[in-house]
N, C-alpha and C positions, 0 to 999 in steps of 0.2 A: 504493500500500500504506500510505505512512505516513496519507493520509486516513483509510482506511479502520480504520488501527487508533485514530484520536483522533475515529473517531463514535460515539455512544452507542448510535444508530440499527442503526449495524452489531455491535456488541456485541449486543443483545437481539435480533436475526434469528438472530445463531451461537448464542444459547442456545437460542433455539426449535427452529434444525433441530437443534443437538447432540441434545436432548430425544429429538426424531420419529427421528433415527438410531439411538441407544442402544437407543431401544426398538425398531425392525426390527430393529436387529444383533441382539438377545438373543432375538426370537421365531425369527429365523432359526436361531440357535446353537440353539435350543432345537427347532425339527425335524432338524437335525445330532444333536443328542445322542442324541434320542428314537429316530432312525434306527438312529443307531449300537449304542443299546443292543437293540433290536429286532432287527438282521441284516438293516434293510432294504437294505444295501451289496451282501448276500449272497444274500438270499432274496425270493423272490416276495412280490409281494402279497397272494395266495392264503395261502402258509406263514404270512404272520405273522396274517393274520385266523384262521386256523384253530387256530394258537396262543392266541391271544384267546377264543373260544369256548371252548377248549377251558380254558382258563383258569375260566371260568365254569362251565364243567359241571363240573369238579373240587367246587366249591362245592356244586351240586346234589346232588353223590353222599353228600355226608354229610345233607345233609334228606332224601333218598330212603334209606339207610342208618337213620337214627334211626328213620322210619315203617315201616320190614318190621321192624324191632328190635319195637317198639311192639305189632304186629301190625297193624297198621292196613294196609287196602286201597286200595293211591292209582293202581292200574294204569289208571283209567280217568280221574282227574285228569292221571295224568302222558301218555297218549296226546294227550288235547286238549292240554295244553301241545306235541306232538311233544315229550317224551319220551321214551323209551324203554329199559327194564336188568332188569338179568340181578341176582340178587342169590345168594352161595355161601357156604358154611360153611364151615371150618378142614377139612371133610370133601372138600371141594370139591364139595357137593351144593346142588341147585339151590335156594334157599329160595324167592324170588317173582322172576317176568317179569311181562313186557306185550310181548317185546320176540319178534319173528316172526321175523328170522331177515334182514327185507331188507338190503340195502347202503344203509348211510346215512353223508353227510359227514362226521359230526365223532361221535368216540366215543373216552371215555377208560377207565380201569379202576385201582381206586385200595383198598386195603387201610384196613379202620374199627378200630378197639380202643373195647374199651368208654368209655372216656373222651369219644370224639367223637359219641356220642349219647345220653351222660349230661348233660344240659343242667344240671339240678337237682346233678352235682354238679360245684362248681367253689371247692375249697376256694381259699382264697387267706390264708392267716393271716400271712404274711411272715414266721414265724419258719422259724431257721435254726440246723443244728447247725453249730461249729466242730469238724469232727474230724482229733485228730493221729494216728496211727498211725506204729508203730516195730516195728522187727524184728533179730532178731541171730543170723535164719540165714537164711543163701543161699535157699532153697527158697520161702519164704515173700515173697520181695521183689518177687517179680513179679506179684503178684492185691493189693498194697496197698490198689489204688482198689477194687474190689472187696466187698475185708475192711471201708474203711473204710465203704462204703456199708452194710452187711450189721450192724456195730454201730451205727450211727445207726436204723435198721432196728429192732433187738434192744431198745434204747434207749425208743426211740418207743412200743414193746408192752408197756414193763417185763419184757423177760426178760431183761436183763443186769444179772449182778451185780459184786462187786468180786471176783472168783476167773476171770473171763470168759478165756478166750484166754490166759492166763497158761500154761500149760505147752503151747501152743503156740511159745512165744517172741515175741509178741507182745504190743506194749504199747500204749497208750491213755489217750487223755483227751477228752472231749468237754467243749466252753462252749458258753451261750447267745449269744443276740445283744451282750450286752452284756460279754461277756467271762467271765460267773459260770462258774465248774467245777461241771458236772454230775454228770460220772463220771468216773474214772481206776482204773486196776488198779496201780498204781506211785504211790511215791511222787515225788509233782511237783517234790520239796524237792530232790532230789535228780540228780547227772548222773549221767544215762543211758547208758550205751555201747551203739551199736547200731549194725546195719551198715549198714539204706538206713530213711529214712523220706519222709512225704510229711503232708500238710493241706489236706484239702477242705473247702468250707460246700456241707452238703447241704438242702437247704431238704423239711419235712415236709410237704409238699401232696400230696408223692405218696405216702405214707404214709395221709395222712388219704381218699383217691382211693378205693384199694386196700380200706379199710373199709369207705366209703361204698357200694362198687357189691356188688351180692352176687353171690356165687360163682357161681353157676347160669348168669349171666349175662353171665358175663366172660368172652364168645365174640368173638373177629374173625372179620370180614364181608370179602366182597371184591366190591364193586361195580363191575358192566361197565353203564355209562351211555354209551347213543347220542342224537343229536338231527339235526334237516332245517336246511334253511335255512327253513321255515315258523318254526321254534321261534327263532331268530335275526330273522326279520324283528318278529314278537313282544315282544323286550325292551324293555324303556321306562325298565328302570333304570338307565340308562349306557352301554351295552355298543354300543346305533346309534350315540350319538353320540361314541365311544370308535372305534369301526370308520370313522366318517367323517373324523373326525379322523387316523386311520391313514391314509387313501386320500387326504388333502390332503397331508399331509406325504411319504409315499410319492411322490404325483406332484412337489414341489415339491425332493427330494431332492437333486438336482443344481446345482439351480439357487439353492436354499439356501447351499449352499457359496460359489459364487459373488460372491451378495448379502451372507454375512455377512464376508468376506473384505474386500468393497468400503463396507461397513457399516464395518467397521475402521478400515479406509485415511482414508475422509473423517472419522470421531470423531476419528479419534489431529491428523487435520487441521485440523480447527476446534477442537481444544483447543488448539493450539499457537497459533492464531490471536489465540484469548483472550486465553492468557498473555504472548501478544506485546503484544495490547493492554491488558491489565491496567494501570491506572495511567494510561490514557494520559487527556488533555480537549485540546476542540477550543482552539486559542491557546495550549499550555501545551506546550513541548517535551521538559523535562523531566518525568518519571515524579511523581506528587503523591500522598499518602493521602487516603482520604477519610475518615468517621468511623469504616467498619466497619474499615479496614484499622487505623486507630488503637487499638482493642483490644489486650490484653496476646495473643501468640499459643498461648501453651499454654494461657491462660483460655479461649479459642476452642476449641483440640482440647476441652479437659475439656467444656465445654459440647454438644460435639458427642458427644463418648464418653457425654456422660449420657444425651442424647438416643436414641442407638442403645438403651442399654441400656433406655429405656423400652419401647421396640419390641420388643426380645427379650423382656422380661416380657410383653408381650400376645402376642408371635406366642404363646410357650408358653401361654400361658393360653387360647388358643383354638383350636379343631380347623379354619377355615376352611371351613363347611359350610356358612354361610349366606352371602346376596350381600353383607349388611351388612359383615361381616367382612373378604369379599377386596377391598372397596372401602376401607376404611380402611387397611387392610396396602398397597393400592396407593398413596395418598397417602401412608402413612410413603416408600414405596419414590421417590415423585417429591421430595420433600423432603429427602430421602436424598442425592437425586443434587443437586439444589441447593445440598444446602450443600457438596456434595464442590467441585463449581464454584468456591463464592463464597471457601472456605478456602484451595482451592489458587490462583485468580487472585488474593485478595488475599497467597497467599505470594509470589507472582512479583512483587505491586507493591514489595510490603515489599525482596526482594533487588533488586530496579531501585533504590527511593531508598537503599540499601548499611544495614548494620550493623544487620539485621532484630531478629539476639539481643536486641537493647538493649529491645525492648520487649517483654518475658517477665517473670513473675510471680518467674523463677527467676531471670535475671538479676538484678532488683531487691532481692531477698532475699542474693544474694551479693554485690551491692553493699553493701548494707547490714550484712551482717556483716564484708564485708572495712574498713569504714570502722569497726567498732566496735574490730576485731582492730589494725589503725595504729593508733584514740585510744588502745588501751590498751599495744602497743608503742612509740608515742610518749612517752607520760604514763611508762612504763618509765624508756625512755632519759632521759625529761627528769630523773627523779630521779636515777638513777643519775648522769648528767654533771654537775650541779649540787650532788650529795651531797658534805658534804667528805670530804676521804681520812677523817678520824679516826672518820664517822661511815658511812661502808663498813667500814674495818676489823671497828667495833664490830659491823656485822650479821653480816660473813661470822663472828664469834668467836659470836654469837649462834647461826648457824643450826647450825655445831659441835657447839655443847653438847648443840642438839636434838638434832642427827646420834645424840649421845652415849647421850641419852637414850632414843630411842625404841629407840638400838641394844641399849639394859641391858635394856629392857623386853620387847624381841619374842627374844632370844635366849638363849643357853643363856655360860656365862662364856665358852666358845672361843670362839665368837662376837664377844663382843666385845673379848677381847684382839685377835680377828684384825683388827676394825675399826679400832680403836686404834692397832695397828701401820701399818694403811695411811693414817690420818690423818696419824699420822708422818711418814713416808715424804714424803707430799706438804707439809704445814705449813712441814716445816724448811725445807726448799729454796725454798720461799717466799719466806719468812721473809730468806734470808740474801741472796736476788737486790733485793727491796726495799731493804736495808740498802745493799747495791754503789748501786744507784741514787739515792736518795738521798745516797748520800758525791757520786759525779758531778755530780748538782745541785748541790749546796753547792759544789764547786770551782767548777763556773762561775758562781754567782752573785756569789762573791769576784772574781773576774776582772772580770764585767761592773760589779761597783760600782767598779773600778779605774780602769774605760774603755779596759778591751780587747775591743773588740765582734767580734774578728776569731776569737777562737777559738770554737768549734761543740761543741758538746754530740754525744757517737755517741749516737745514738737506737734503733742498730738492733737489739740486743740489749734495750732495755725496754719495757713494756708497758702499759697501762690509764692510770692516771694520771701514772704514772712519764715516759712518752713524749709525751705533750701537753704537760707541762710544758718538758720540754726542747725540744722544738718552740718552745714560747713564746719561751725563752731566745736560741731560733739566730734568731728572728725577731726579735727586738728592733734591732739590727744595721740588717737590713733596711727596719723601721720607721722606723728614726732618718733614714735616707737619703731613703725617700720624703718622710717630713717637711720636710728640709731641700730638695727637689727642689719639692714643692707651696710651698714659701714665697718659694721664691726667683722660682719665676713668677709668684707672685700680686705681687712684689714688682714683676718683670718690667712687668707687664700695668697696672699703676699709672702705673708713667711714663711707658709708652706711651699709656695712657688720657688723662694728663694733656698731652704733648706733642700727641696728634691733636689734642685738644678746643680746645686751645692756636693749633692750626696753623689747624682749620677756622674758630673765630671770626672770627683773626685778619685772617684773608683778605678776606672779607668787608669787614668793620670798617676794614681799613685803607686799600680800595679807596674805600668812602663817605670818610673823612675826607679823603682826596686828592681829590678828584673833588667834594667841598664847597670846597675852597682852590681848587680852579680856577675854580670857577666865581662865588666873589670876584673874582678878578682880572678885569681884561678880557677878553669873548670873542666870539666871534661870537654870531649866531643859531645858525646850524649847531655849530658846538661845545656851546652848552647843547643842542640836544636832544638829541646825543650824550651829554652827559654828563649828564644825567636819564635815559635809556636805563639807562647804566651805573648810575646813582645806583640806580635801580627793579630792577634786576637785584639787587645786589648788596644790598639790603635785603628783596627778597624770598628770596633765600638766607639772608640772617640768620633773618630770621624760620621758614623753615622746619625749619632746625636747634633752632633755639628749641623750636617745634613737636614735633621728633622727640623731643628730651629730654623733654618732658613726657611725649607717648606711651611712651616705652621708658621712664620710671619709672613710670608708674599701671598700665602692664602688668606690668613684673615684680614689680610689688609687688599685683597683683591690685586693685588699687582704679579698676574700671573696671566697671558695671553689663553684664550678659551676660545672654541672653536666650534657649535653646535649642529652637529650635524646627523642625521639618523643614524644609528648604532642595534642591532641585531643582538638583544636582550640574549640567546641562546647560546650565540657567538661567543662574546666575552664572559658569560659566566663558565662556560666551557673550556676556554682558554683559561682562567684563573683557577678555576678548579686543576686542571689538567697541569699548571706548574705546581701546583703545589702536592702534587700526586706521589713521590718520593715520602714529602714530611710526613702527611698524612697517616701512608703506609706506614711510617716509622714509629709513629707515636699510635699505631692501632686505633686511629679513627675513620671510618666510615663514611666518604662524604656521601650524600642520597640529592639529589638535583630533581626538583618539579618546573618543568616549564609548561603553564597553561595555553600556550597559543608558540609553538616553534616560529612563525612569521611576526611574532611582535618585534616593533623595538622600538626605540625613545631615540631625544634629541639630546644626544650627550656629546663632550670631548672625549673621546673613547681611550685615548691617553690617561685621562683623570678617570672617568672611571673605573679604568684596569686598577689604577692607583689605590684606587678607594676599597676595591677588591681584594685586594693588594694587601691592605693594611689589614681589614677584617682576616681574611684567613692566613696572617701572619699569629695574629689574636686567635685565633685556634688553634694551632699548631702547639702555642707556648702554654695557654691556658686551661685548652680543654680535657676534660678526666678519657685517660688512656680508658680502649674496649669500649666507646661508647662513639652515638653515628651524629654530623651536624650535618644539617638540614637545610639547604639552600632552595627558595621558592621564588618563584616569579609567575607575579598575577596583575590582571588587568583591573584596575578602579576606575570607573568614569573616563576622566581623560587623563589619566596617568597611570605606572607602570610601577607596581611596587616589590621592591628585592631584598625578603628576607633571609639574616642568617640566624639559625637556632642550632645554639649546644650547650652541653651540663659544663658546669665550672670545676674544677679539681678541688679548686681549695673553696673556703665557704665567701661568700659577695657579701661582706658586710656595708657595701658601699651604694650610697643611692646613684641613680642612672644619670642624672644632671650632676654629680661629683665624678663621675666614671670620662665624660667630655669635658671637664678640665683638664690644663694642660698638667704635664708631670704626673699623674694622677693614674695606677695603676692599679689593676683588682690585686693584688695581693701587697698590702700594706706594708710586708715587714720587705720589699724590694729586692727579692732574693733574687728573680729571673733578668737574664737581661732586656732590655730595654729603655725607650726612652720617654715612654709615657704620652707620647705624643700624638699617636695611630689616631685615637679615636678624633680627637681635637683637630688634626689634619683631616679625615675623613667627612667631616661633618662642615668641614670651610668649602674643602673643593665640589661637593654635591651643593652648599650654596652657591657657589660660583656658575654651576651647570641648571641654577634656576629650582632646584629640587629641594627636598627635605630631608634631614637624616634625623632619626630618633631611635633612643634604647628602652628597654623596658627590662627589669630585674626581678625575677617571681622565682624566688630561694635560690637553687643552685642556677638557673636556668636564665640562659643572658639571649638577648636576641635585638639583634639590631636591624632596622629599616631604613632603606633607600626607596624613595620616592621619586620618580622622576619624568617629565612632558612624555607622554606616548604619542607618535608621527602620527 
């Protein structure tokens, strides 16, 4: 499965059968509906074709209708069709046949008004009366619609005047389309009491209908229309292929169901497949965007809402009669479904890589105003805390005055004696807590100019500036002590500095100068090589301390050329591990290497890094308890690359982890191992030089240090 969801291959096969399904499932559902709405669940096959014709002869009976209207002789047109009707008067007297009497298929019977074979009249003016009608007796409330129809009526002929209906109890107003008052019997100005009303738009077509056709001729017809199956095998205007279409979906009824159920089942299945694989590329375990999914996502919806709505303007705009048209409307409809695709898998890639919101038009926008809302609450606060008291007072007495002013101006005097009094009410009380607080301050600042730092200011009743300040007061105390606590270690750490530096030279130094005196005196062969050994030793430890002091000043003072450039995190830990692969083996330690990503790597000088390397696993070599393994890790955080070293101590870490990166300053106190104390100290300069962090941490025997460093 997981192949198949990081093929690209298998991705455009699921779009292609989704496509070929969507479209079975919907011709499927679409003889289910057609059925359904037909009664093919219910009804024969026979019933609903003969519905269907009969459907169409309805049609026929008003062109057959129109033509006995006309006078016109069509008994021998409509035979050769298989035709055949019976046509009757409101008398129910027989006006025109063709029709003998036999039993035939399909025969329908359907009542004409002159309207349905007046062709010539077909007012269509769109106008429309607004009529209100009102009434204020019982008697009259029930024929409203009626009444109201019967003045629009009245209206339309010019026979109403402004006296109409009025001693019937009955009131009125008619508007045009546009709202203009036509007519009313009452005045409009005024309220009505009335016990039921109502308002119709009566539209005057059928008005202008009624004039148009004349009198003589405004007879309903009742057509009895028969036809064969001759007259049905005959049509060529839709109706065979309308019946064929019946009798495919008919037979397929059943089995329709089936398909579009299973049609279902596999879409709703290869969508989900999709979305499983949305995001995914072959070698890439993790979920990735690609450009489309990089889009803002509600700029996408909009884009796609535009898109529909251009579609909706054409479907309207077109009756779909010709083939051009349902061929176009089918590609909107396959583009449709593509993009429905690409939006929804590329939402599922967006919540795979997490915190989708973030790339929205709208997000962006409120990011944006929530950053202008903090500059301008910031820029607040900053004046405000930085404002002196004297020139806050002045604004709050400023904004007062306005208070005062706009109070004199927008009100009546109540008004603003009432405001007056509640500026009172709150100023004085103000006023006199200020005063209290301020005397408090001034006590204790007599006290602390004394040098009595022990007494405390109560803060907890004051407020705004009043309370900071006292604050300041109760922390001065406090201050004084750190002070004296950072001086007296730095004083500490002085002669401690000066006593190692003292001890490490000395050692050395003082080994050569004996060991030159000896080897004046008489001695063997064997004793001078010995003591050239020693000699060599002991001035190569001068010198290396020499060495570190220069490194640990040009580092912590930055005066050392640095060069950042991408570095292969696997590379040099591998390299450093691997020189050190002799000591290691010799002292029976174990080194164990985790590298979480072999293609990481950071922006370092790879020179200083080695260095830094360098100096840690020189610190294990000398420190670490022999038969036991140190642990070299490298892992990825955010946007940096962090390289731990862990291993047990020999001796016991009485030393805290910020005394351990002082200079001179070694885990084993009494100085026995050589060294110059300076590893970690230097270590911890050139990783700041490289932009990074170095930190230790001490939990019993177990020492562990951290490099932090930019990942490319």
């Amino acid at each position: 499965m997981n192949k198949l969801t990081h093929s690209l291959l298998a991705k455009i096969i699921a779009i292609f059968l989704i496509f070929l399904i969507a479209l079975s499932t919907v011709g499927m559902g679409c003889v289910v509906g057609a059925m359904t709405y037909l009664g093919g669940y219910e009804k024969t096959e026979a019933a609903i074709r003969e519905e269907q014709v009969e459907s169409k002869l309805y049609g026929e009976a008003s062109g057959v209708g129109a033509q006995v209207y006309e006078g016109i002789d069509i008994s021998a047109v409509c035979k050769a069709d298989h035709l055949y009707y019976t046509v009757k008067n409101e008398a129910e007297e027989v006006v025109a046949t063709n029709y003998d009497g036999q039993k035939l298929p399909y025969s329908v019977v359907t009542s004409l008004c002159p309207g349905d074979y007046f062709e010539d009249v077909n007012p269509s003016s769109n106008e429309y009366y607004n009529v209100s009608v009102f009434t204020t007796s019982l008697q009259n409330a029930f024929d409203l619609n009626v009444t109201a129809n019967q003045i629009a009526k009245e209206y339309y002929e010019g026979k109403l005047d402004g006296s109409s209906y009025a001693d019937s109890k009955i009131y009125y107003q008619i508007q045009d389309n546009a709202g203009l008052l036509l007519a009313a019997n009452y005045d409009i100005n005024t309220t009505l009491d009335y016990y039921d009303g109502l308002s119709e738009r009566i539209s005057t077509d059928q008005f202008a209908m009624e004039e148009a056709i004349p009198e003589e001729k405004q007879v309903t017809y009742t057509v009895e229309l028969y036809a064969d199956d001759e007259y049905v095998a005959q049509q060529t205007d839709g109706l065979q292929l309308k019946l064929s279409l019946i009798h495919l979906a008919y037979t397929w009824r059943y089995a329709a169901i089936v398909f579009a159920v299973l049609g279902l089942i596999l879409f709703f299945a290869l969508l989900v497949f999709l979305y499983c694989a949305a995001g995914h590329r072959k070698g890439i375990a993790k979920a990735v965007l690609n450009p489309f999914d990089k889009i803002p996502f509600d700029l996408l919806i909009g884009i796609i809402i535009g898109f529909i709505a251009i579609e909706v303007l054409f479907v309207d705009g077109n009756s779909f009669e010709d083939f051009e048209t349902i061929i176009i409307a089918a590609v909107y409809m396959l583009v449709d479904f593509l993009l429905f695709l690409l939006c929804t898998m590329s939402f599922a890639t967006r919540v795979k890589v997490g915190k989708w919101w973030r790339n929205t038009i709208i997000f962006y926008v409120l990011c944006f105003c929530c950053r202008i809302i903090c500059k301008l609450f910031h820029g607040i606060r900053y004046v405000c805390r930085n404002l002196p008291l004297i020139w806050k007072t002045c604004l709050i007495l400023i904004a007062l005055v306005f208070a005062n002013f706009i109070a004199a101006m927008f009100s009546e005097n109540g008004g603003v004696v009432a405001f007056w009094l509640i500026e009172t009410i709150i100023v004085v009380p103000a006023v006199l807590i200020s005063v209290i607080n301020l005397r408090k301050l001034q006590k204790a600042g007599e006290l602390l100019s004394k040098g009595d730092f022990e007494k405390k200011v109560d803060t907890s009743k004051m407020f705004w500036d009043f309370k900071k300040h006292g604050e300041n007061l109760n922390s001065v105390g406090t201050g004084m002590a750190i002070a004296v606590d950072q001086r007296m270690k730095s004083e500490r750490l002085k002669t401690e500095l000066i006593t190692n530096v003292s001890h490490d030279i000395k050692t050395p130094l003082t080994s050569i100068i004996n060991y030159v005196d000896l080897l004046q005196k008489p001695h063997t062969e064997e004793q001078e090589v010995e003591y050239i050994e020693v000699l060599d030793r002991q001035s190569k430890r001068l010198k290396k301390l020499t060495e570190d002091l220069v490194e640990a000043s040009k580092a912590s003072t930055g005066n050392m050329s640095v060069v950042l450039v991408p570095t292969s995190v696997q590379e040099i830990v591998q390299q450093s591990v691997g020189e050190y692969a002799e000591r290691l083996a010799a002292g029976k330690i174990e080194p164990v290497v985790t590298i979480e990503n072999p293609e990481m790597s950071v922006m370092a000088d790879g020179r200083l890094l080695w260095r830094v390397l360098d100096n840690l696993l020189n610190n294990v070599c000398k420190y670490a308890q022999s038969g036991t393994r140190v642990y070299i890790n490298a892992r990825t955080e955010e946007n940096r690359v962090a390289i731990s070293v862990k291993n047990i101590s020999k001796d016991p870490l009485n030393i805290s982890a910020v005394e351990l990166m002082e200079r001179f300053v070694r885990g084993d106190s009494s100085r026995s191992t050589e060294g110059s104390g300076l590893g970690l100290n230097i270590a911890r300069s050139l990783v700041e030089l490289q932009k990074g962090s170095f930190s230790l941490s001490v939990d019993g025997d177990l020492f562990k240090a951290e490099i932090r460093m930019i990942r490319e």
